[in-house]
C-alpha positions in Angstrom: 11.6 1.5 -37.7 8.7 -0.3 -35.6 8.1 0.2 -32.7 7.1 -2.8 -29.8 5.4 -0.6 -26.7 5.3 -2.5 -23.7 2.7 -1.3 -21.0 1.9 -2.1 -17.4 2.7 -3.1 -14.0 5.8 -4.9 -12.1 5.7 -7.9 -14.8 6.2 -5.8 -17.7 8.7 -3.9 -16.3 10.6 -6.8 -15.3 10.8 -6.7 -11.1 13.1 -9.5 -9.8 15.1 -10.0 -12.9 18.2 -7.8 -14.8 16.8 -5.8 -18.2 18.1 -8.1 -20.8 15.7 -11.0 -18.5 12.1 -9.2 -18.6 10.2 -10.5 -21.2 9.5 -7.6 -23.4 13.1 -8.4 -24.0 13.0 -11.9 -24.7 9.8 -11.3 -26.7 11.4 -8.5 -28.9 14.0 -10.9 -29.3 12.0 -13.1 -30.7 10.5 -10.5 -33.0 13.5 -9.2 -34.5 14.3 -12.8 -36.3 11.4 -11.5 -38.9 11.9 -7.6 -37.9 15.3 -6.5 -37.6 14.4 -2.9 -37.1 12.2 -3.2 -34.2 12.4 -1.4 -31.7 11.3 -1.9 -28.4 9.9 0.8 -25.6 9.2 -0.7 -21.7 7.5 1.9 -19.8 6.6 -0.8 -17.4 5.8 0.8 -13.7 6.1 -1.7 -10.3 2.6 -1.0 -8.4 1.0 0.4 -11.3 -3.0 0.2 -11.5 -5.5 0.5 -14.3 -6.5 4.2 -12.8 -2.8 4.7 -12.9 -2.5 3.6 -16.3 -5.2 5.4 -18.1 -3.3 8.5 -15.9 -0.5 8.3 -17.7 -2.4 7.7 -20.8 -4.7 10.7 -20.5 -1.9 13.0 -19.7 2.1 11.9 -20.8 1.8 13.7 -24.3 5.0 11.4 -24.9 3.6 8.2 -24.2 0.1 9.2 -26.2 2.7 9.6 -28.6 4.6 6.5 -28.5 1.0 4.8 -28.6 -0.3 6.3 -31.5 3.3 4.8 -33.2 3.3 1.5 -32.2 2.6 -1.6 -33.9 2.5 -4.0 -31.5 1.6 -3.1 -27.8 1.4 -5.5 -25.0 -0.2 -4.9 -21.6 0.1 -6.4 -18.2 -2.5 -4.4 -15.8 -5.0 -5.8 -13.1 -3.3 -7.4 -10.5 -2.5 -4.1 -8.0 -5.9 -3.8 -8.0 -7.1 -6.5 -6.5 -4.4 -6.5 -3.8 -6.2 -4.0 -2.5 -8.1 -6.6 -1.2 -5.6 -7.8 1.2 -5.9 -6.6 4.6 -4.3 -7.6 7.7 -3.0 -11.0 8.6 -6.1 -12.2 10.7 -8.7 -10.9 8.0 -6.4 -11.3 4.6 -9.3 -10.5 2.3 -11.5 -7.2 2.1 -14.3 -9.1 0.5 -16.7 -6.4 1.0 -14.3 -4.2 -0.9 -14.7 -6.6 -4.1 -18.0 -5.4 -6.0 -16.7 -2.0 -5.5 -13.1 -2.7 -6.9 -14.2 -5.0 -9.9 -16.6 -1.8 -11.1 -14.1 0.3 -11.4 -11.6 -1.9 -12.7 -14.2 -2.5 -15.6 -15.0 0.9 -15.9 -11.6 2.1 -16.0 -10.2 -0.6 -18.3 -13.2 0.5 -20.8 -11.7 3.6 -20.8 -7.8 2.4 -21.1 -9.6 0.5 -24.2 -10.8 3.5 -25.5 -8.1 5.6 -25.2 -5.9 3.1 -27.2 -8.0 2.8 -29.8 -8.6 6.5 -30.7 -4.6 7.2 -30.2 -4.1 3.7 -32.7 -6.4 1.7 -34.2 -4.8 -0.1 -35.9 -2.1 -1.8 -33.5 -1.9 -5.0 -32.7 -2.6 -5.3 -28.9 -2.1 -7.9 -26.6 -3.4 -8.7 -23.0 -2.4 -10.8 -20.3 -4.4 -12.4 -18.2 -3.7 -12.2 -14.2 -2.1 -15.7 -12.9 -2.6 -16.8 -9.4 1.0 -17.2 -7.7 -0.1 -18.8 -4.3 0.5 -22.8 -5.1 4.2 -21.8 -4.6 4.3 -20.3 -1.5 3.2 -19.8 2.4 -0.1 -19.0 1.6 -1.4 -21.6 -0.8 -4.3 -22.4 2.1 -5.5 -19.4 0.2 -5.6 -20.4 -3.3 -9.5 -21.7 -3.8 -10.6 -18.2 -2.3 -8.4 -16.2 -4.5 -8.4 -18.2 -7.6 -12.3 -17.2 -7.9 -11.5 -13.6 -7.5 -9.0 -13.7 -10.5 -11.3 -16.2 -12.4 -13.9 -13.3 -12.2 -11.4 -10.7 -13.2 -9.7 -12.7 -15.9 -13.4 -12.8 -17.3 -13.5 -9.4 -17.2 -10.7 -8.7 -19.2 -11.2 -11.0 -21.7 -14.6 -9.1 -22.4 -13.3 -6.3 -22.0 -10.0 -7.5 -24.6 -12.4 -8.5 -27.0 -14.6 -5.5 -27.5 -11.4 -3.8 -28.6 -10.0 -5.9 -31.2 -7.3 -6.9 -28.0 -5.9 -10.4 -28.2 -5.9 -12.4 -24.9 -2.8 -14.1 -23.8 -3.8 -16.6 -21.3 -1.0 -16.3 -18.6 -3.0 -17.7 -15.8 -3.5 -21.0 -18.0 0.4 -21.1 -18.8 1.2 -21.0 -15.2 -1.4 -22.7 -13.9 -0.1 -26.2 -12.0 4.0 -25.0 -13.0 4.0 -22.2 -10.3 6.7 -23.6 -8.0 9.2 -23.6 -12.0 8.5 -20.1 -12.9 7.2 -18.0 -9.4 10.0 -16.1 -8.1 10.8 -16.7 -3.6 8.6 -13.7 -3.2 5.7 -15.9 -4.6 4.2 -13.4 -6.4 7.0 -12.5 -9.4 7.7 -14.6 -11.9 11.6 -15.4 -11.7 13.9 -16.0 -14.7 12.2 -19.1 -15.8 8.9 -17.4 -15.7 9.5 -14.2 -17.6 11.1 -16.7 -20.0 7.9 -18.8 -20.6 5.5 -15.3 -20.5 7.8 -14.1 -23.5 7.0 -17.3 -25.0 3.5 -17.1 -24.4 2.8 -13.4 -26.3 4.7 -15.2 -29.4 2.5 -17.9 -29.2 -1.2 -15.7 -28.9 
């Protein structure tokens, strides 16, 4: 048996959509036409964080143990940490907040990296970038302001991806200019269309 681990936050874990509709599903799916015997784990958490993350990977001896196991593991972390930049509807951004959050998001994924690597390394890991939902909503007046705050992140994490042997699947590219086809009415989910074309996109990286 192999074992497919699927890490991360809300997207991983599938918010908005049934099971069968997330797309560790669809992409496992996909992975079974060459190996029947996979099996897939989703320990996908709504809300998670990259301190909440490396949490559960410094202390669940069960999921250190699924790690260590796996031959494919495919990660979704970063975006609950930037929404802690949202504050109150007449000041929506904490910028001063931002050089404090992006060194510890850096610091902390370094340590996620290193974590997976001593538990397995020899997986094949892959990374998703964060996307920028606004275009498809109320708040798309926002979009130039944000957008640089995820560029900077997604630059982050692809350093950060690269340093440990992590492949980089470009989400925010995939989405980009399609975000009203594959953002959910929340318009910050991807809906069934979207999971759909993520699953697509970790078969394609």
């Amino acid at each position: 048996m192999k074992l497919y681990l699927a890490l991360g936050d809300s997207i991983t874990a599938g918010y908005g959509v049934a099971s069968p509709f997330s797309f560790p599903t669809i992409y496992a799916s996909f992975l079974r036409r060459h190996n029947p015997d996979l099996c897939l784990l989703n320990l996908g958490v709504n809300g998670l964080t990259t301190r909440g993350l490396l949490n559960q990977l410094t202390s669940n001896p069960s999921l250190r143990k699924s790690v260590a196991q796996a031959c494919l593991i495919t990660l979704t972390i970063g975006s609950n940490d930037l929404l802690r930049l949202i504050g109150n509807p007449n000041q929506p951004f904490r910028l001063s907040q931002l050089p404090i959050i992006q060194r510890s998001m850096i610091k902390t994924l370094m340590e996620i990296g290193q974590e997976i690597r001593f538990l397995n390394p020899g997986a094949i890991v892959k990374v998703a970038t964060i996307y920028n939902p606004l275009p498809a909503g109320p708040y798309a007046h926002y979009y130039p302001q944000v957008q640089a705050i995820i560029d900077n992140a997604n630059a982050m994490i692809t350093l950060w991806a690269r340093r440990y042997g992590f492949v980089v699947v470009n989400l925010d590219r995939e989405i980009k200019g399609k975000e009203v086809w594959f953002i959910s009415k929340d318009y910050a989910h991807p809906n069934a269309a979207g999971y759909q074309m993520i699953a697509k996109a970790f078969a394609r990286y």
